[in-house]
LOTIRO-230260 format. One line per 4 residues: number of its first residue (from 1); their letters; for each residue x, y, z of C-alpha. Coordinates in steps of 0.02 Angstrom, whole numbers, padded with zeros to 5 digits. Each point is the difference from the previous one (the first is absolute). Example, Ala and Ser with C-alpha at 12.3 -4.5 7.8 and 13.67 -1.06 7.14 Angstrom:
<kolmars>
1 = AS = 00615,-00225,00390 | 00069,00172,-00033
</kolmars>
This chain:
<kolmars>
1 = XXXX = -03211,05565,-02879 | -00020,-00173,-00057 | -00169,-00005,00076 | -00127,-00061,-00178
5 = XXXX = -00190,00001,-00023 | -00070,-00163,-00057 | -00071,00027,-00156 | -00195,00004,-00037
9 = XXXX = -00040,00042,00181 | -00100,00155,-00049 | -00081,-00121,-00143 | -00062,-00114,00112
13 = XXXX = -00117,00145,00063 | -00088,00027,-00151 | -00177,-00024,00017 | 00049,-00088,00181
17 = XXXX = -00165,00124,00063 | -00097,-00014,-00136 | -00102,-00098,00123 | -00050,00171,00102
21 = XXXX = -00028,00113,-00139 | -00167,-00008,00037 | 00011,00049,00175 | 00072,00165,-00014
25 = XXXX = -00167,00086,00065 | 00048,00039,00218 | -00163,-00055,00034 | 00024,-00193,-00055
29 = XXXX = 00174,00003,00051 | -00046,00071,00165 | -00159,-00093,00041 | -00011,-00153,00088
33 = XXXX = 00015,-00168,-00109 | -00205,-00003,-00054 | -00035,-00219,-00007 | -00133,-00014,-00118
37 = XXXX = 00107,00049,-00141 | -00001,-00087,-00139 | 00167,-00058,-00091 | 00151,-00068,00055
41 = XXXX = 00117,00063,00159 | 00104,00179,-00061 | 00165,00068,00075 | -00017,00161,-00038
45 = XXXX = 00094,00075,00156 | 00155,-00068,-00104 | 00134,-00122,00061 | 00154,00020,00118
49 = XXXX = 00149,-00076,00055 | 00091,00007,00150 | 00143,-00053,00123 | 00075,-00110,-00155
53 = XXXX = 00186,-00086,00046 | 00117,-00102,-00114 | -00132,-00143,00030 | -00170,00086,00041
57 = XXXX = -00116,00129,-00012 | -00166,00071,00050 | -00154,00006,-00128 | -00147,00108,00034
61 = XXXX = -00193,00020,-00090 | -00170,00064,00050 | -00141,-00082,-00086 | -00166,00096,-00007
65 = XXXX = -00088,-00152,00082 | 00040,-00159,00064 | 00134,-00105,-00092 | 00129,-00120,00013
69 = XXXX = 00185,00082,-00024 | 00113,-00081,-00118 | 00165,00036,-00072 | 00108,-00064,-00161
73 = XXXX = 00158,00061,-00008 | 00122,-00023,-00141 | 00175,00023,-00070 | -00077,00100,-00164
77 = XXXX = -00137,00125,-00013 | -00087,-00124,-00127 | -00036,-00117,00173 | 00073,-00174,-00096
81 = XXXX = -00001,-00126,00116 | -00043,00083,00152 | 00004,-00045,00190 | -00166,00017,00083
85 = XXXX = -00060,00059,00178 | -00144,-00019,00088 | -00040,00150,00111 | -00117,00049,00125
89 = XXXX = -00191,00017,-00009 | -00015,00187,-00012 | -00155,00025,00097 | -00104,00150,00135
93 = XXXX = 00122,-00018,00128 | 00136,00049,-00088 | -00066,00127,-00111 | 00008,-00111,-00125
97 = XXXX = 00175,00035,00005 | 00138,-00172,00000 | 00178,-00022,-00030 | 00068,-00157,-00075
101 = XXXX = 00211,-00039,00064 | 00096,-00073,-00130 | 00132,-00101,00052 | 00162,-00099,-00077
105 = XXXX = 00044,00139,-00153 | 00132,00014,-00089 | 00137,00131,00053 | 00021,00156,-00091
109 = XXXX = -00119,-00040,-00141 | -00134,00091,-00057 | -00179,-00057,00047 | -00145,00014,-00101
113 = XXXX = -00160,-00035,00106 | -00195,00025,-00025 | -00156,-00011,00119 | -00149,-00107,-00049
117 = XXXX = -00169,00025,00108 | -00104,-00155,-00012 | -00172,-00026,00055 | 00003,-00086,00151
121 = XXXX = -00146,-00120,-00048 | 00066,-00018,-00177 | 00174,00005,-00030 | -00003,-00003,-00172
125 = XXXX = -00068,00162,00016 | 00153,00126,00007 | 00008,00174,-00043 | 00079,00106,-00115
129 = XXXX = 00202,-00039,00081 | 00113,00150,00061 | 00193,00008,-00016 | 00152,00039,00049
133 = XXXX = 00179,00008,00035 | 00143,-00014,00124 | 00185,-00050,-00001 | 00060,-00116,00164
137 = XXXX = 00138,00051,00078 | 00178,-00061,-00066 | 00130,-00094,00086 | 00148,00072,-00073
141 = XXXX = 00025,00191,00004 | 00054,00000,-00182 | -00173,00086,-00057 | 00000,00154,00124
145 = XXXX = -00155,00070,00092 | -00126,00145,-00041 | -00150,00041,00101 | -00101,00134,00034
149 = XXXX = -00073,00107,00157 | -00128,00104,00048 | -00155,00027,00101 | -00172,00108,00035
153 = XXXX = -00118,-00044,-00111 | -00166,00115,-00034 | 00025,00117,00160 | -00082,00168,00035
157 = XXXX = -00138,-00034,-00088 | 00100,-00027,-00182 | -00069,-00155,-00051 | -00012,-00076,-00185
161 = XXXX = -00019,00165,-00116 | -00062,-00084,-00176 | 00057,00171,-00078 | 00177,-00003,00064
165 = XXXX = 00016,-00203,-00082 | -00012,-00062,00206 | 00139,-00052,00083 | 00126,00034,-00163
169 = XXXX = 00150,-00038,00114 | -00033,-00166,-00005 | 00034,00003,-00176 | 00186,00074,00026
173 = XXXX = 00059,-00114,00124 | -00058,-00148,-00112 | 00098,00071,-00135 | 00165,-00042,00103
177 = XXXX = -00064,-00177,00004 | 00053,-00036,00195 | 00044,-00160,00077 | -00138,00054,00126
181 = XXXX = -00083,00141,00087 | 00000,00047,00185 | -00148,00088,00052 | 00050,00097,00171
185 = XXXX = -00152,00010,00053 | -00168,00131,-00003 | -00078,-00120,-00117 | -00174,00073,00029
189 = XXXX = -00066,00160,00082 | -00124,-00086,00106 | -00028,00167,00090 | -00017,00105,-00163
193 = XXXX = -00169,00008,-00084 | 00013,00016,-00182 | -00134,00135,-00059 | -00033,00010,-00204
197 = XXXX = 00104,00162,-00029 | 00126,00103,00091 | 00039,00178,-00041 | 00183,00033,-00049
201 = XXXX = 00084,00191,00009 | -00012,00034,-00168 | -00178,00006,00006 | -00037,-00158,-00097
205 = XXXX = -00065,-00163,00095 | 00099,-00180,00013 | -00160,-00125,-00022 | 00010,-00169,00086
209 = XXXX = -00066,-00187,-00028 | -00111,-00016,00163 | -00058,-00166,00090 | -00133,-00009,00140
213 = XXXX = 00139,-00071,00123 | 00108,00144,-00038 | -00147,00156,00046 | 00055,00006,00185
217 = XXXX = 00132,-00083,00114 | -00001,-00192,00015 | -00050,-00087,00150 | -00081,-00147,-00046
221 = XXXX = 00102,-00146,-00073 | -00122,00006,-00155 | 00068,00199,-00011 | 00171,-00041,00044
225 = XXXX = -00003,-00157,-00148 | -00083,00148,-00123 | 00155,00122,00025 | 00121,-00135,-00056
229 = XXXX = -00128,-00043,-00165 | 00007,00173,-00036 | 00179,-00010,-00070 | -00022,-00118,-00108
233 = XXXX = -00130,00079,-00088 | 00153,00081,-00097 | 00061,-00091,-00159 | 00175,00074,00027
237 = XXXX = 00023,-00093,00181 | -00079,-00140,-00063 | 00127,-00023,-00145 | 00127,00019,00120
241 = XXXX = -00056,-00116,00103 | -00004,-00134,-00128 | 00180,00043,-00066 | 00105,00033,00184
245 = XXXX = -00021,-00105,00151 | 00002,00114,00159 | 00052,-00002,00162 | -00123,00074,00116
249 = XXXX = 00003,00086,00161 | -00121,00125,00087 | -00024,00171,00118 | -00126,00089,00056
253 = XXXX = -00111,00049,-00103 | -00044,-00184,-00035 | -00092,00027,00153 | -00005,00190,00054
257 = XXXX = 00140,00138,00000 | 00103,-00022,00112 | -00075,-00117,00101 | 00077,-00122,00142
261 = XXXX = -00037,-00151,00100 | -00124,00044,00143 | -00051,00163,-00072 | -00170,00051,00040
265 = XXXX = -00091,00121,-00125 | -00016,00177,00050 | -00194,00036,00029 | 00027,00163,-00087
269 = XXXX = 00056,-00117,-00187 | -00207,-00020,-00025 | 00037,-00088,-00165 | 00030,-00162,00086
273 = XXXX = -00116,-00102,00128 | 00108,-00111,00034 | 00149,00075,00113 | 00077,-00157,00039
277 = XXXX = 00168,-00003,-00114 | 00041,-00170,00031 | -00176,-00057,-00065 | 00026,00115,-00150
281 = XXXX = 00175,-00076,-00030 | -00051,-00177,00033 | -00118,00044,-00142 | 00104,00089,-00123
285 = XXXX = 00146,-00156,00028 | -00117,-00129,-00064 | -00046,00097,-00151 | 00176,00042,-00031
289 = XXXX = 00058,-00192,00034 | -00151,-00064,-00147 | 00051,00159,-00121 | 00194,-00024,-00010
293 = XXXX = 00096,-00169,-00043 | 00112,-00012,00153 | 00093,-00164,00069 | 00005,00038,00191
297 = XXXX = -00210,00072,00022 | -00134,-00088,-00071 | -00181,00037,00035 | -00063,-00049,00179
301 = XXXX = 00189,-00046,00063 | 00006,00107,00166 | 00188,-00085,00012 | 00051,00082,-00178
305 = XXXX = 00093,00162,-00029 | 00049,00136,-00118 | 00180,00000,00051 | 00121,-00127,-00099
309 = XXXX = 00158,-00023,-00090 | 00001,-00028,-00196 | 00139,-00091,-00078 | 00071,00045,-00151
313 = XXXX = 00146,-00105,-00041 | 00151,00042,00056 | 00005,00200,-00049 | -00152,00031,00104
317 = XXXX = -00092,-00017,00160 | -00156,00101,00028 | -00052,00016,00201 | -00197,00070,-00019
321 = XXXX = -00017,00094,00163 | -00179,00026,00092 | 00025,00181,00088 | -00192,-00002,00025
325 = XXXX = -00082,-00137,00092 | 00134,-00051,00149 | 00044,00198,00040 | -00046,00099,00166
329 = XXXX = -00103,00154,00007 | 00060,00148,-00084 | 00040,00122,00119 | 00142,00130,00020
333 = XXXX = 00110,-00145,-00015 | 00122,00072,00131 | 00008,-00154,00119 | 00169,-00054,00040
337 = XXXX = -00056,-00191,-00007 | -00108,-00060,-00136 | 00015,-00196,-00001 | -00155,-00017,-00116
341 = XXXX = 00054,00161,-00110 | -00070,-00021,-00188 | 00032,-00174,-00037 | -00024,-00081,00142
345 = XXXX = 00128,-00107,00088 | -00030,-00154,-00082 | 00005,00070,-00186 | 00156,00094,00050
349 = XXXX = 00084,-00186,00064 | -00055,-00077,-00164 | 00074,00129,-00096 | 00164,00009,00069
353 = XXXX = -00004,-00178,00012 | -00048,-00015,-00202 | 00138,00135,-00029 | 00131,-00096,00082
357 = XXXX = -00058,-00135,-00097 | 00016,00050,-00176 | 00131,-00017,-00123 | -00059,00109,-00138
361 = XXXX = 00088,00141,-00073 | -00124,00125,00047 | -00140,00006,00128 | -00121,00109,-00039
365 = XXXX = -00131,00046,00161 | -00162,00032,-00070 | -00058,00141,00143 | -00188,00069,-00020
369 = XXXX = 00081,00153,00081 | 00152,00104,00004 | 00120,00008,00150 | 00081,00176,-00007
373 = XXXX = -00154,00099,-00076 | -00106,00100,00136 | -00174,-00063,-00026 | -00137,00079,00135
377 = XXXX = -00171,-00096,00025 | -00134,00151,-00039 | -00132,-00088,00076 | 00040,00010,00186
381 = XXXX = -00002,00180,00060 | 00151,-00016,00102 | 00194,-00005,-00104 | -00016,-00194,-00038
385 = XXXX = 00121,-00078,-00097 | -00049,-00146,-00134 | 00173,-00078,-00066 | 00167,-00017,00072
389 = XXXX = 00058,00169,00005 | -00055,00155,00117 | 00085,00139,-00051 | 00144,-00009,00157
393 = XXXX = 00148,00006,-00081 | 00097,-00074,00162 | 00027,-00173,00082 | -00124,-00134,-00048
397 = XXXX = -00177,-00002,00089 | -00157,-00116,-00025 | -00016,-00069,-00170 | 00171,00061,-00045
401 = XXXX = 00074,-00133,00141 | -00057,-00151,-00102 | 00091,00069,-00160 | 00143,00044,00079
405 = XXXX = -00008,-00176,00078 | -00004,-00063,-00194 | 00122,00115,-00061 | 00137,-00071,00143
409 = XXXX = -00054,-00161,-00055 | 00050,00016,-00157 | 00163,00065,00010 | 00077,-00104,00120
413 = XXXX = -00055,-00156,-00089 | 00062,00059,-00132 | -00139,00000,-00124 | 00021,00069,-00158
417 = XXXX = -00104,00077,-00152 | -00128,00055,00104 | -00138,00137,-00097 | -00170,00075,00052
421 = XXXX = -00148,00016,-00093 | -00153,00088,00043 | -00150,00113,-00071 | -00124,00082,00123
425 = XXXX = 00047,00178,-00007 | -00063,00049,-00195 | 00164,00071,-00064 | 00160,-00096,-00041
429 = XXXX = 00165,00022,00079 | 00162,-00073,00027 | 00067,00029,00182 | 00181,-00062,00037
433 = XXXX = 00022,-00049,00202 | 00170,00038,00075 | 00064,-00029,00165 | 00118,00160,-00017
437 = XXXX = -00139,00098,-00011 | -00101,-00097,00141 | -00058,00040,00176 | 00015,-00201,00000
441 = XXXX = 00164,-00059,-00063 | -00005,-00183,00018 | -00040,-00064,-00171 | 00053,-00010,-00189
445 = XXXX = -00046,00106,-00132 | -00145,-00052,-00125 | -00132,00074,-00117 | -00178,00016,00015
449 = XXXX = -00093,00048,-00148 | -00185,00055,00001 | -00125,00000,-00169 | -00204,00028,-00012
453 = XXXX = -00127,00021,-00014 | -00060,-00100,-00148 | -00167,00077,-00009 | -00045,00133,00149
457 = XXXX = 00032,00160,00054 | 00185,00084,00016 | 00078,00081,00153 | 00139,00097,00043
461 = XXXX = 00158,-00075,00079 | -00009,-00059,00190 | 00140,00068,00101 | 00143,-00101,00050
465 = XXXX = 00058,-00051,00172 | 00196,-00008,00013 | -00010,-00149,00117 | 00070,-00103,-00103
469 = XXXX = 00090,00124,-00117 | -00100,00005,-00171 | 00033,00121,-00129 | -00112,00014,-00154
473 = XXXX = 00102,-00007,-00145 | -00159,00002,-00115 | -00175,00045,00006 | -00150,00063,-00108
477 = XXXX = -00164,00039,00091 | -00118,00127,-00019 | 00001,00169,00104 | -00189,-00009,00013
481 = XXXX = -00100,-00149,00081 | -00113,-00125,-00075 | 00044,00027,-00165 | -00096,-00112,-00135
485 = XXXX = 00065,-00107,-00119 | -00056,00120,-00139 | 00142,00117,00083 | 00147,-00127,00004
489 = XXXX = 00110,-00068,00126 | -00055,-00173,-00003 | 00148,-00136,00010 | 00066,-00170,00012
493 = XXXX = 00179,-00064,00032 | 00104,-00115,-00102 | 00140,-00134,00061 | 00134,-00056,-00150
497 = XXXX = 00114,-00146,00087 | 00135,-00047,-00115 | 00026,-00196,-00021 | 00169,00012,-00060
501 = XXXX = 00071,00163,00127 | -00128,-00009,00141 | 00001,00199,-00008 | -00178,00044,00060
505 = XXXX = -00078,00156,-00084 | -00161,00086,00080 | -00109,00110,-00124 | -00119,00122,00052
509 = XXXX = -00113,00047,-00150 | -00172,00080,-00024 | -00157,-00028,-00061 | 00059,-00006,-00188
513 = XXXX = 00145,-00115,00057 | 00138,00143,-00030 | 00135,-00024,00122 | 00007,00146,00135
517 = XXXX = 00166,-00059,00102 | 00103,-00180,-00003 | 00133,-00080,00112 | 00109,-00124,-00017
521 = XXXX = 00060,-00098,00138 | 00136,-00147,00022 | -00033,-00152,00066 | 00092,-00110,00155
525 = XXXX = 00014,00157,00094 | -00068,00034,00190 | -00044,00192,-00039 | 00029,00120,-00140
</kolmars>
């Protein structure tokens, strides 16, 4: 593999949060910014990065009151000569929450960066500044690609557990120093309250970091904006998120589970007052469009959207799919048209458009769900279905049209290196699709591969739906559900492209970062 780390990138981290060592207590983190404070502006929330290209990328900061954002970057962690950037004001209506876009990089070079919060009415007055890293993307293929995968982040009720170290996978997939890291989606559990301890079935109790935002669903935007502070009251995301850009996309419980566009609250679910789902997911978007650095939503845009396609020189194309916000109702999903199916008909045109398009190796399609995995919706009382499959193992019907419109697509243009990624389901799996064992035959054979969650509870493996013919080569789940993390099965996936072969190789490891199953694929080929 002739992919190589650029040296001192872990270096650059040391001391890069000094800045919020003081802010470790979940009631400072977690409380609204408090304006008579004395002192200069503080980022203890961390930094991110986001969306970066051979040419660009995303920076992201909270300040704990208002401040002006701005960002040096540099060729050296030492900052010599750097290039400065004015950012936003970070003020109320954004949480307090900005994101600076740096423009006209260098290719394939490593980027050292750091935040500055000034006082708005003195500018000389700047806090204590917050660093990090990320490499642009390359324009030759000579350097290879690794990124990571994963998604479902403190579900069920397993939130930050000081005893357990927090969210300690973060600390394994930074290990493998990545390129980047695709979060699938399930970012939050806006519909999980996060109570102080949990009993586990040994008898001893799993303790958790609590918030005031996080002691009942969220509703209000102020509740929704609290769930995605809660995350970063762990030191091991935060790390992360100052050493690995990411590439974000989202789900359900962003919002509720399983929720869909029109969807009216059951007046039975007493937790919520609000039973309009599109006010709730108006809500939860603009909290999730000020908490995560991403190119094509910013805070307030009602034109932006979640799904987009990331370039990564020519190895790698990554198309971000939105399953969530253009889908129809979930239903038994046995119609034998379904225009609008889960991606909507425009989303579908782009991304058969975009696919056609491309002329990397690989194309990777970032989907927040699976395809062939049976996954029921528990909150309707009649057999509702909430992804793509419905357990009929015959001719396409409802959502299953659209893919199998896809699938068609992509065979008889011709489109090679095609892979799936996804999380959603809490175990990890590797399911090959194959028309010879289909009930629909027109397509060519690819991989899907499955990891998560990163920090929530564990569930058995979903049936599959021999539709489109998937067998699963590989799988670990548990046989009980809602397993914590103190009980295992908690994953994240790892893709290894080779710069000098172009042989991709997928990775499915666990919490530790020991590797459960791997495939290797071959590049310029329709299916294997």
């Amino acid at each position: 593999m002739s992919h190589r780390p650029f040296p001192g990138r872990r270096s650059v981290l040391r001391g890069s949060l000094a800045a919020s060592a003081a802010l470790t207590l979940p009631t400072a983190l977690g409380a609204a910014p408090a304006f008579a404070l004395s002192g200069r502006p503080k980022a203890g929330w961390g930094v991110q990065a986001g969306d970066v290209t051979a040419h660009s990328g995303l920076v992201w900061v909270r300040s704990d009151r208002p401040a002006r954002m701005i960002v040096e970057t540099a060729a050296t962690e030492s900052f010599r000569n750097p290039r400065r950037w004015e950012g936003p004001l970070l003020g109320a209506d954004t949480d307090f929450t900005g994101t600076t876009s740096l423009r006209g990089l260098p290719a394939g070079e490593q980027i050292h960066y750091r935040v500055l919060l000034a006082d708005p009415d003195d500018p000389r007055r700047t806090g204590e500044p917050v660093t990090g890293t990320f490499r642009t993307t390359p324009l030759g293929r000579r350097r290879g690609v690794r990124f990571l995968w994963s998604g479902d982040l403190a579900g069920q009720g397993w939130g930050i557990n000081p005893d357990f170290g927090g969210y300690t996978i973060y600390n394994a997939m930074a290990k493998l120093d990545p390129d980047f890291f695709i979060c699938s989606g399930d970012n939050i559990y806006a519909d999980g309250p996060i109570s102080a301890t949990q009993a586990l079935p040994d008898g001893s109790t799993w303790r958790n970091i609590t918030t005031e935002e996080k002691s009942k669903v969220a509703e209000t935007l102020a509740e929704y904006r609290g769930n995605f502070r809660y995350n970063l009251l762990d030191e091991n995301l935060k790390r992360f998120n100052a050493q690995v850009p990411s590439i974000i996309q989202w789900d359900d419980h962003e919002v509720r589970n399983n929720w869909y566009p029109g969807e009216v609250i059951a007046s039975s679910d007493t937790r919520y007052t609000e039973k309009s789902i599109d006010v709730l997911a108006a809500r939860a978007r603009r909290a999730f469009s000020e908490y995560f650095p991403i190119s094509t939503l910013a805070p307030g845009d009602k034109n932006g959207r979640v799904y987009r396609v990331m370039r990564h020189g020519p190895l790698l194309d990554v198309f971000v799919l939105d399953m969530r916000t253009y889908r129809n109702a979930n239903s038994p999903d046995n119609q034998t048209v379904d225009p609008q199916g889960i991606l909507g008909a425009e989303q579908l045109e782009w991304l058969k458009r975009e696919l056609a398009r491309s002329r990397a190796v690989w194309k990777v399609i970032a989907a927040d769900m699976p395809l062939g995995l049976v996954v029921p919706d528990p909150m309707e009382s009649k057999p509702n279905f909430e992804a793509v499959a419905q357990g009929d193992p015959g001719a396409p019907l409802g959502r299953e049209l659209q893919i199998a419109e896809l699938l068609r697509f992509i065979k008889h243009r011709k489109i090679t290196g095609t892979v799936w990624l996804t999380a959603d389901v809490h175990h990890t799996s590797a399911q090959h699709y194959q028309p010879s064992r289909a009930a629909f035959t027109d397509f060519e054979p690819f991989w899907e591969f499955v990891s998560g969650p990163l920090n929530a509870g564990a569930f058995p493996a979903n049936a599959l739906d021999n539709t489109f013919g998937p067998e699963r080569v590989f799988v670990k789940a548990p046989t009980t559900p809602n397993v914590s993390p103190a009980g295992g099965y908690q994953f994240f996936g790892e893709v290894d492209i080779d710069g000098d072969s172009g042989e991709l190789t997928v990775r499915l490891r666990e919490q530790d970062g020991t590797v459960l199953f791997t495939q290797v694929l071959q590049p310029g080929r329709v299916g294997q």
